[in-house]
C-alpha positions in Angstrom: 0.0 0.0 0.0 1.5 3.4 -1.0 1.0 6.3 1.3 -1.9 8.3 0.8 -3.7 5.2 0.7 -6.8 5.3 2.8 -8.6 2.3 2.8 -6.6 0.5 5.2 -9.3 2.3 8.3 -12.5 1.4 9.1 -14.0 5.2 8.2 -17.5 3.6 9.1 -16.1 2.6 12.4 -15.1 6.5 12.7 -18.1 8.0 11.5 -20.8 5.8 13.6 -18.3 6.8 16.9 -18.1 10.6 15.8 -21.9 10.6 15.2 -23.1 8.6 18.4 -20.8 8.3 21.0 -18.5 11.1 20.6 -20.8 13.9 18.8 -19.9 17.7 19.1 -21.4 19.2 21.8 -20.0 23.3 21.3 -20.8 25.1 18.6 -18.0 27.8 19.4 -14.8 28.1 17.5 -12.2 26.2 19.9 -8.5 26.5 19.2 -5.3 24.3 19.9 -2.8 26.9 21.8 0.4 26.4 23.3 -1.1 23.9 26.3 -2.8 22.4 23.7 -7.0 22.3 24.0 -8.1 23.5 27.4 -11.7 24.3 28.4 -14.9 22.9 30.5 -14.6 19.3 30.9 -18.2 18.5 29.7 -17.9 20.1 26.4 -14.4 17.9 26.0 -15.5 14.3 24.8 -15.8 15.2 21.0 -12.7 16.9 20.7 -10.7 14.4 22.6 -11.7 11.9 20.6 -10.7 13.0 17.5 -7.1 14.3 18.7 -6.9 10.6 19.5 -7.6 10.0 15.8 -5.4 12.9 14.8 -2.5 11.2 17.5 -2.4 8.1 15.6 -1.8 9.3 11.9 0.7 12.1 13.4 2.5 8.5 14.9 2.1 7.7 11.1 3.7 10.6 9.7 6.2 10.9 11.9 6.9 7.2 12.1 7.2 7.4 15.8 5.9 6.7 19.1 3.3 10.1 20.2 2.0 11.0 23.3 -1.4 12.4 24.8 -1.6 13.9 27.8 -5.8 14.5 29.1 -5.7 17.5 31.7 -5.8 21.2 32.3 -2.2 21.6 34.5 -3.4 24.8 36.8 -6.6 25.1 36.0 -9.9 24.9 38.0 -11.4 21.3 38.8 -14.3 21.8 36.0 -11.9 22.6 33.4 -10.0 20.0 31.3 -7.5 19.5 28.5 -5.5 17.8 25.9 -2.4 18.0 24.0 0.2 15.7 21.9 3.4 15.2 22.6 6.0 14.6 19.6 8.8 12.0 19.5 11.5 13.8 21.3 9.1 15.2 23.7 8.4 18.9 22.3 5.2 20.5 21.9 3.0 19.4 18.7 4.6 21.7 15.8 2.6 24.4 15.0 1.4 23.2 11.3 -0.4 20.7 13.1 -1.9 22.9 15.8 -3.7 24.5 13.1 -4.9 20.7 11.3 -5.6 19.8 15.2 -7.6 22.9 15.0 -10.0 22.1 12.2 -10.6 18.7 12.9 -11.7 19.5 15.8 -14.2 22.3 14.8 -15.6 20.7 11.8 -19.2 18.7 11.6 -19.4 15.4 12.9 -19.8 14.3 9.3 -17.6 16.1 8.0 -14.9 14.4 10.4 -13.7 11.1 7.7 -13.4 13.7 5.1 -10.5 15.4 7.0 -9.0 12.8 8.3 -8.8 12.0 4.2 -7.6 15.1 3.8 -5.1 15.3 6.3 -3.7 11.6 5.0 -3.6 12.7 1.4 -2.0 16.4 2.0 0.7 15.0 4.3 1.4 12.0 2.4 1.1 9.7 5.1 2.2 6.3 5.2 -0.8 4.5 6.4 1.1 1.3 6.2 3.4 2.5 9.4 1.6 0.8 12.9 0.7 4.0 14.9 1.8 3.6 18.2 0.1 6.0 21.1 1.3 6.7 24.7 -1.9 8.0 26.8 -1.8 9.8 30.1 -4.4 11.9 32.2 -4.1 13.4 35.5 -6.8 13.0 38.7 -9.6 15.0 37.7 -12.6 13.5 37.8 -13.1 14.2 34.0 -9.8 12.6 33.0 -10.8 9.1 33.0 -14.2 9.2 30.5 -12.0 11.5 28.3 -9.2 9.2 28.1 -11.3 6.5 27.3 -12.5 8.6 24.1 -8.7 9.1 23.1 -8.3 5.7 23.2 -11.3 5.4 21.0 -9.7 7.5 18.4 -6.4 6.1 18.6 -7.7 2.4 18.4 -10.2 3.3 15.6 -7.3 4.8 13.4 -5.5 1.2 14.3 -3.1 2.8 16.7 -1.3 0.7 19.0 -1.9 2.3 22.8 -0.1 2.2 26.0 -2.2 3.6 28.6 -0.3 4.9 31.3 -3.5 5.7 33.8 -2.7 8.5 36.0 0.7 10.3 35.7 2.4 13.8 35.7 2.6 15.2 32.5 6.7 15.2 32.4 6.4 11.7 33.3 4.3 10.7 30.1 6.8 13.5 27.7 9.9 11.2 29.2 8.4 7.9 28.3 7.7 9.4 24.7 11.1 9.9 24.5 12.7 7.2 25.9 10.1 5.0 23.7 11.7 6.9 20.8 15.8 6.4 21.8 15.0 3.0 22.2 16.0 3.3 26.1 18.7 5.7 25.4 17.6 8.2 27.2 15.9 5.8 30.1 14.0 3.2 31.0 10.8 3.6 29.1 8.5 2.9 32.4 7.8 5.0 35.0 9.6 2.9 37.2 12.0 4.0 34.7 11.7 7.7 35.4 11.9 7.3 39.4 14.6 5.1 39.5 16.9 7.2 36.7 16.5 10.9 38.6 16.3 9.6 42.2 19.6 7.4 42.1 21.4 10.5 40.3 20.0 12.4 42.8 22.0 10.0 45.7 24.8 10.0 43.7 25.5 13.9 44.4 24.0 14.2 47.6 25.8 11.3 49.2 29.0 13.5 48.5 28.1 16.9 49.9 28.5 17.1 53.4 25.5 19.2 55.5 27.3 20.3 58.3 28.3 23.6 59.2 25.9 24.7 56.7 22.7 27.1 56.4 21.0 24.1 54.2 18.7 22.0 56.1 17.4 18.9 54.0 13.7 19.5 54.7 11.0 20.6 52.4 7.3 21.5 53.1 5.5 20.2 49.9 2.0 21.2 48.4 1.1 19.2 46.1 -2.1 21.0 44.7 -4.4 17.9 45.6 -3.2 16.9 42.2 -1.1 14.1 40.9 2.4 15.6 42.3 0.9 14.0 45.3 1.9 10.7 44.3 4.8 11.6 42.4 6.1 13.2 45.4 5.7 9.6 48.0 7.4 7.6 45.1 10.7 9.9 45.1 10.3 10.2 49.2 10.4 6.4 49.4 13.6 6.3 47.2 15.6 9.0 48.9 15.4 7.1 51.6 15.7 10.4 54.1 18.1 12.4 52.2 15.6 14.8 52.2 12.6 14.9 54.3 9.7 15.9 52.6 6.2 17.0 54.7 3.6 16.9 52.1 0.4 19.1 52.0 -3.0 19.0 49.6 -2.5 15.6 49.0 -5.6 15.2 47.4 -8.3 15.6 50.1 -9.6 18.8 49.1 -10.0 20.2 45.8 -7.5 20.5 42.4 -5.6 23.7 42.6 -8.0 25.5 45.0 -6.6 27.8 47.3 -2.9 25.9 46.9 -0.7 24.9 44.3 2.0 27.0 42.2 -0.3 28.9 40.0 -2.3 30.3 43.1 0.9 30.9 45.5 2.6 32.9 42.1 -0.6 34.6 40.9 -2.1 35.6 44.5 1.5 36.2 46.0 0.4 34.5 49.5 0.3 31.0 50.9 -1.2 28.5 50.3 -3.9 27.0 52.3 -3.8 24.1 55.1 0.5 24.5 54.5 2.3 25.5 58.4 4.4 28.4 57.8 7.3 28.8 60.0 9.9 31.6 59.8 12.9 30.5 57.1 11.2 26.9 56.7 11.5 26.2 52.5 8.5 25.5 50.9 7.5 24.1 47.6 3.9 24.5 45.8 3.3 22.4 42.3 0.8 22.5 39.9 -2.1 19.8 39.6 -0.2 17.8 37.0 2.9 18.6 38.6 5.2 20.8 36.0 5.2 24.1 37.6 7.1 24.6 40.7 7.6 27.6 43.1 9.3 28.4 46.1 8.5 30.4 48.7 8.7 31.1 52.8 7.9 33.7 55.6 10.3 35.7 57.7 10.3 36.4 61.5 7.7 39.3 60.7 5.7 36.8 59.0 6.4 38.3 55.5 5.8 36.4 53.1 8.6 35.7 50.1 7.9 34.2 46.6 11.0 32.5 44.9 9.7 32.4 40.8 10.9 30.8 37.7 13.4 33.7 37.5 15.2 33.0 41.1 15.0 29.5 39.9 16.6 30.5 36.4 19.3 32.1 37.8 19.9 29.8 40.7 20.6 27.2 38.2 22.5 29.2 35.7 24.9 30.6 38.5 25.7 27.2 39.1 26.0 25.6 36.1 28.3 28.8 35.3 30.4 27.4 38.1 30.7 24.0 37.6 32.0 24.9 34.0 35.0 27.1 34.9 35.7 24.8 37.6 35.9 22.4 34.8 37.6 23.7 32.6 35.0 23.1 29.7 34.4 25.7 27.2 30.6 25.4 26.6 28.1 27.5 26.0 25.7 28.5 28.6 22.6 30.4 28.0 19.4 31.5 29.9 15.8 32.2 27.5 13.0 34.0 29.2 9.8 35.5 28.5 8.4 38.8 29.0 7.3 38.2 32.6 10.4 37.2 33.3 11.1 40.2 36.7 13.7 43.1 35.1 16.2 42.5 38.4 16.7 38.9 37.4 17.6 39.9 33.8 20.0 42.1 35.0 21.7 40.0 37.4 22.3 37.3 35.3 23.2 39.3 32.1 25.1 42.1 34.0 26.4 39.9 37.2 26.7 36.4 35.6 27.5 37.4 32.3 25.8 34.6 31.1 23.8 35.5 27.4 19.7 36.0 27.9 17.5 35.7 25.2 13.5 36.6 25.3 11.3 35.1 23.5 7.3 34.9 23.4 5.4 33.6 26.3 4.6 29.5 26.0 7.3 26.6 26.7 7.3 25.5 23.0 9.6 28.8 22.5 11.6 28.4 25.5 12.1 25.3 24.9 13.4 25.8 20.9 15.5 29.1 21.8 17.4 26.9 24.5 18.3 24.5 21.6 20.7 27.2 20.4 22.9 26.8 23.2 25.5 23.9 24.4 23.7 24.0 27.5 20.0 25.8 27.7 18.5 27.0 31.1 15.2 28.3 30.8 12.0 29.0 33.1 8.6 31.1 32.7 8.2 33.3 35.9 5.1 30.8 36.3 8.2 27.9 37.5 7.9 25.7 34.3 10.8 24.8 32.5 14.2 22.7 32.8 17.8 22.4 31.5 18.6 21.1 28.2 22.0 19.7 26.8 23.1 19.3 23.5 24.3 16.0 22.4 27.9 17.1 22.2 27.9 19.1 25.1 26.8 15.7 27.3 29.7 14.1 25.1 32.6 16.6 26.3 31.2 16.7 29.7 31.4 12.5 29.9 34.9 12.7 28.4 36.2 15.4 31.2 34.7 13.3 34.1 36.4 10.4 32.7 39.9 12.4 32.2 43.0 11.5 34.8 45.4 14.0 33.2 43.4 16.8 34.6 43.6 18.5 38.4 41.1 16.7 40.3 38.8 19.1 41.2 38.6 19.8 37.7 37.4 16.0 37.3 35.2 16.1 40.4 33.1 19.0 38.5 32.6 17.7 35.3 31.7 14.3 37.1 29.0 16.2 39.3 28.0 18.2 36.4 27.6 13.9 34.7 25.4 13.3 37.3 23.3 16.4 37.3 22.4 16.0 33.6 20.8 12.7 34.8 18.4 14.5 37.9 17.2 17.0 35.1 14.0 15.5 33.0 15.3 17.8 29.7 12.0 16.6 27.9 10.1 19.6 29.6 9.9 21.6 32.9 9.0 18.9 35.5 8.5 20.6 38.7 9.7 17.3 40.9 12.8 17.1 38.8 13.4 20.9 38.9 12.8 20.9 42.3 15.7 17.8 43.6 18.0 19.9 41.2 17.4 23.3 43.4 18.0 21.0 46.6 20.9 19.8 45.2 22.0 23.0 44.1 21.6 24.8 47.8 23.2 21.6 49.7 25.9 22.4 47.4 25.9 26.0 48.2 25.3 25.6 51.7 22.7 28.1 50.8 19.5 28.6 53.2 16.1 29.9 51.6 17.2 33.3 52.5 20.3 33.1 51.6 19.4 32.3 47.7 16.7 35.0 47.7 19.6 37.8 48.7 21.3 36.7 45.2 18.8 39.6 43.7 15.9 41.7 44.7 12.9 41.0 42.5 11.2 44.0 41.2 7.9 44.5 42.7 5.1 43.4 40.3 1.6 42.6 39.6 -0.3 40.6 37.0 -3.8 41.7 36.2 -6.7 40.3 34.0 -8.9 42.6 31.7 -11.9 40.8 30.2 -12.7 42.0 26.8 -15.2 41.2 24.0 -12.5 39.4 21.8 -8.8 39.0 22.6 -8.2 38.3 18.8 -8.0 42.5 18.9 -5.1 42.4 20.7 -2.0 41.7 18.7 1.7 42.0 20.1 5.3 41.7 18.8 8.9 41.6 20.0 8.7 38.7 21.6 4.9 40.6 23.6 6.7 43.3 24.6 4.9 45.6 22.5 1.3 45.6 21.6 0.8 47.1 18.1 -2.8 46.9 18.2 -5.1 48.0 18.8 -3.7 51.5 17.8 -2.6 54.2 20.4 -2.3 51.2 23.3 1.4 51.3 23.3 1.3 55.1 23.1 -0.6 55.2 26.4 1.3 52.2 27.6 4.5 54.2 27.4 3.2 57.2 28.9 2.0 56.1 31.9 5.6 53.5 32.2 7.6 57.2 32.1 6.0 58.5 35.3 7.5 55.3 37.4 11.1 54.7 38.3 12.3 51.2 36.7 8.4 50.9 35.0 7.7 48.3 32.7 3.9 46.9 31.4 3.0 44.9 28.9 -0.1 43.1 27.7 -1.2 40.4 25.8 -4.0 38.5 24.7 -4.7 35.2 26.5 -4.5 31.7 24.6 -7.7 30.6 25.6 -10.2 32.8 27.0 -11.0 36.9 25.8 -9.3 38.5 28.8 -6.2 40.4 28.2 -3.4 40.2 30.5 -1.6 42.9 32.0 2.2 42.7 33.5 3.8 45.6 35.8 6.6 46.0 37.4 8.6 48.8 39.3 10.3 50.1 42.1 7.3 49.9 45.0 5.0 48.2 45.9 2.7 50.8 46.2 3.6 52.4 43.1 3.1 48.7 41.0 -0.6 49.2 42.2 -1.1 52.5 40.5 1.2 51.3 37.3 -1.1 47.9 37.0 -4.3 49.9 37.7 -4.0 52.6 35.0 -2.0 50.3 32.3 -5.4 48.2 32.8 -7.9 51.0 32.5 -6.4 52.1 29.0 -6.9 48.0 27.8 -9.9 48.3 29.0 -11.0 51.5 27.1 -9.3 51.1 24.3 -9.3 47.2 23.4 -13.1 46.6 24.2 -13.4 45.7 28.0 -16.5 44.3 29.5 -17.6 43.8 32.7 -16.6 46.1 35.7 -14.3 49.0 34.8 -10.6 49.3 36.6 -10.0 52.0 39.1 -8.1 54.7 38.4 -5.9 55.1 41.2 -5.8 58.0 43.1 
């Protein structure tokens, strides 16, 4: 059978499952953004479905194992997702997000028609055996929806390997150890425990803790999501190396009141977490790829440690181990918009390691840090991770191995061997990130407090505008500067002038007509005033509805 060839499916098989068990239920457009498709759960089943179709000729096309993840990461309880993962673990390219787009949105009818479409324009070898790896996380959604995946994958002949419930880095590292035949791990999730948590040993058995500010004890919140059991796996196989308390362990509800996305967004605690003065804390998201730090001082203020502190924690370090080392490879960070000003500044101006910004959404982060030997990157949100290139691993390995060298030379490109291994460099994983940081202060001998005194963060606040259609808002360089609609950035950059180290921008959410709104700048009291005006000119100038901002005083 040549590709292109259709006939090897059972359409009428598709067409009686898109028609009675998995019709369209939502008449609005929906579109595949950079988490993929993320909206109410009960309006979910159709579009699932067919992305479990679309998963198995994208297997096809790319002659590789593809994975599909069912959940909506930080959002609500109600609210649900999915996304594909490629065959080295990177977000679904975006010539597909717009074919993922239309299958979705078409008639049910209409449905075996595209997927001819889709075979005949791509060419695809329908004589390659799909193969599918399926994951969802705990909401109580996820099951039913991944059951119509794996009706879409099956029906397309796909060959599936449900995974049942599992953190979303843990499904993008079996895609790709699946794919390297086991050459970047064991392709279980046994696999994926037992590679990051003896690497983890390996370094930590060999730093000493005493006489040191670093206490190994965390205080965990695990968003009542499914870093809950992620997190008792790894605390099992540490075997007290670090002793974790762990928090919203799944008796109250997904991401309410706790997990990453509220501590960052809402600047404060989480709830049913003790707080004690200088006591490191760590909140995830609910499917456990988002990771922030945070802790409260003797006057009970509370401190926020980001995806930037993280950044530059890491880059500092990894800075470090490389001139101990000796090895001439190139480091870089890549951040987004929100990344805080201070942080950009240290690392750029203090570290002198290269920063490059690029729009907000992992996939970009992600491909920017592919331009470096070794690519740190993190959204202010605490998602991303550390990627290597293949050569850079290869001169590492070779240094470690070297006995002509001075031996502390050795000893840093062997811990620098062993780090590579703790990182999950598929995509951010916050339990991965998070045993690196550890790692990284026990090294250090680095306290909570100590690591936030590396740089003071900017003040800032995020703020949400709804408007009548976000499609109005369109940005460039990298967000930074909205272009229309026209005369926003005008007034943007008049009301930045009146504050000492201002800087607003806005852009159009991926999935729902709000428009968010970024400020930062010297005070606390004065990011108030810059958030609230930069949010009453959106408001009246890019169609706001609902209650109008405050103009400050």
């Amino acid at each position: 059978m040549q590709a292109g060839v259709v006939n090897s499916y059972d359409f009428k098989l598709v067409e009686e499952l898109a028609k009675s068990k998995h019709p369209k239920c939502y008449d609005g457009f929906i579109q595949y953004g950079t988490a993929g498709f993320r909206m109410k759960a009960n309006i979910l089943d159709h579009v699932v479905f067919r992305m479990g179709l679309l998963t198995a000729l994208r297997s096809q096309f790319k002659k590789a194992t593809i994975g599909l993840m069912i959940t909506a990461s930080h959002n609500p309880e109600e609210d649900n997702g999915v996304k594909l993962v490629d065959p080295s673990g990177e977000m679904l390219e975006s010539s597909w997000e717009k074919i993922a787009t239309q299958l979705a949105n078409v008639e049910d009818v209409e449905v075996c028609d595209t997927l001819r479409q889709i075979i005949k324009e791509k060419n695809i070898d329908t004589n390659f055996s799909a193969s599918v790896i399926i994951g969802r996380d705990t909401r109580n959604s996820s099951y039913a929806l991944s059951q119509a995946a794996i009706n879409g994958a099956k029906a397309m002949n796909g060959t599936i390997q449900n995974l049942e419930i599992v953190t979303t880095p843990q499904l993008h590292f079996l895609v790709v150890c699946t794919n390297t035949n086991g050459v970047y791990g064991n392709p279980s999730i046994d696999g994926y425990y037992e590679k990051i948590s003896t690497a983890f040993h390996t370094v930590a058995k060999n730093i000493e803790c005493n006489n040191s500010l670093y206490t190994p004890k965390i205080q965990f919140d695990a968003a009542n999501g499914v870093g809950g059991i992620a997190i008792q796996e790894f605390k099992k196989r540490l075997n007290g190396i670090l002793e974790i308390d762990i928090y919203n362990n799944g008796n109250g509800q997904l991401n309410y009141m706790c997990g990453a996305d509220f501590v960052k967004v809402q600047q404060k605690p989480p709830n049913n977490v003790p707080l004690n003065p200088g006591m490191r804390c760590v909140s995830v998201d609910g499917d456990a790829d988002r990771v922030i730090y945070y802790y409260t001082d003797e006057k009970n203020d509370f401190h926020i440690l980001d995806g930037d502190k993280i950044a530059t924690l890491i880059a500092g370090y990894f800075k470090e181990l490389l001139l101990e080392s000796n090895l001439t490879l190139q480091l870089g960070l890549v951040q987004t918009a929100y990344a805080n000003g201070a942080s950009t500044e240290y690392i750029s101006e203090i570290l002198k390691v290269p920063v490059a910004c690029v729009s907000t959404g992992v996939k970009h982060l992600h491909h920017k840090a592919l331009d470096f030997d070794i690519g740190v990157y993190f959204e202010a949100n605490g998602h991303g991770t550390v990627v290597f290139q293949k050569t850079a691993i290869e001169k590492i390995q070779s240094t470690a191995k070297e006995t002509n060298i001075p031996r502390s030379q050795q000893k840093a490109a062997q811990k620098l061997n062993y780090l590579i291994n703790v990182i999950n460099q598929t995509v951010g994983d916050a339990i991965s990130d998070m045993l690196l940081i550890e790692l990284i202060l026990r090294s250090k001998k680095w306290d909570i407090i100590a690591w936030e005194k590396s740089y003071i963060d900017l003040p800032n606040k995020q703020v949400k505008i709804t408007v009548k259609d976000r499609s109005n808002i369109v940005t460039t360089d990298a967000e930074r500067k909205c272009v229309k609609p026209e005369g926003l950035q005008d007034q943007i950059d008049k009301i930045v002038e009146k504050y000492k180290k201002g800087r607003s921008f806005v852009r159009p959410s991926g999935t729902e007509d709000v428009v968010r709104v970024y400020a930062e700048c010297d005070s606390s009291c004065n990011v108030e005033n810059l958030a609230a005006e930069v949010s009453l000119a959106v408001y009246e100038l890019a169609g706001g509805v609902g209650d109008k901002p405050t103009k400050p005083q």
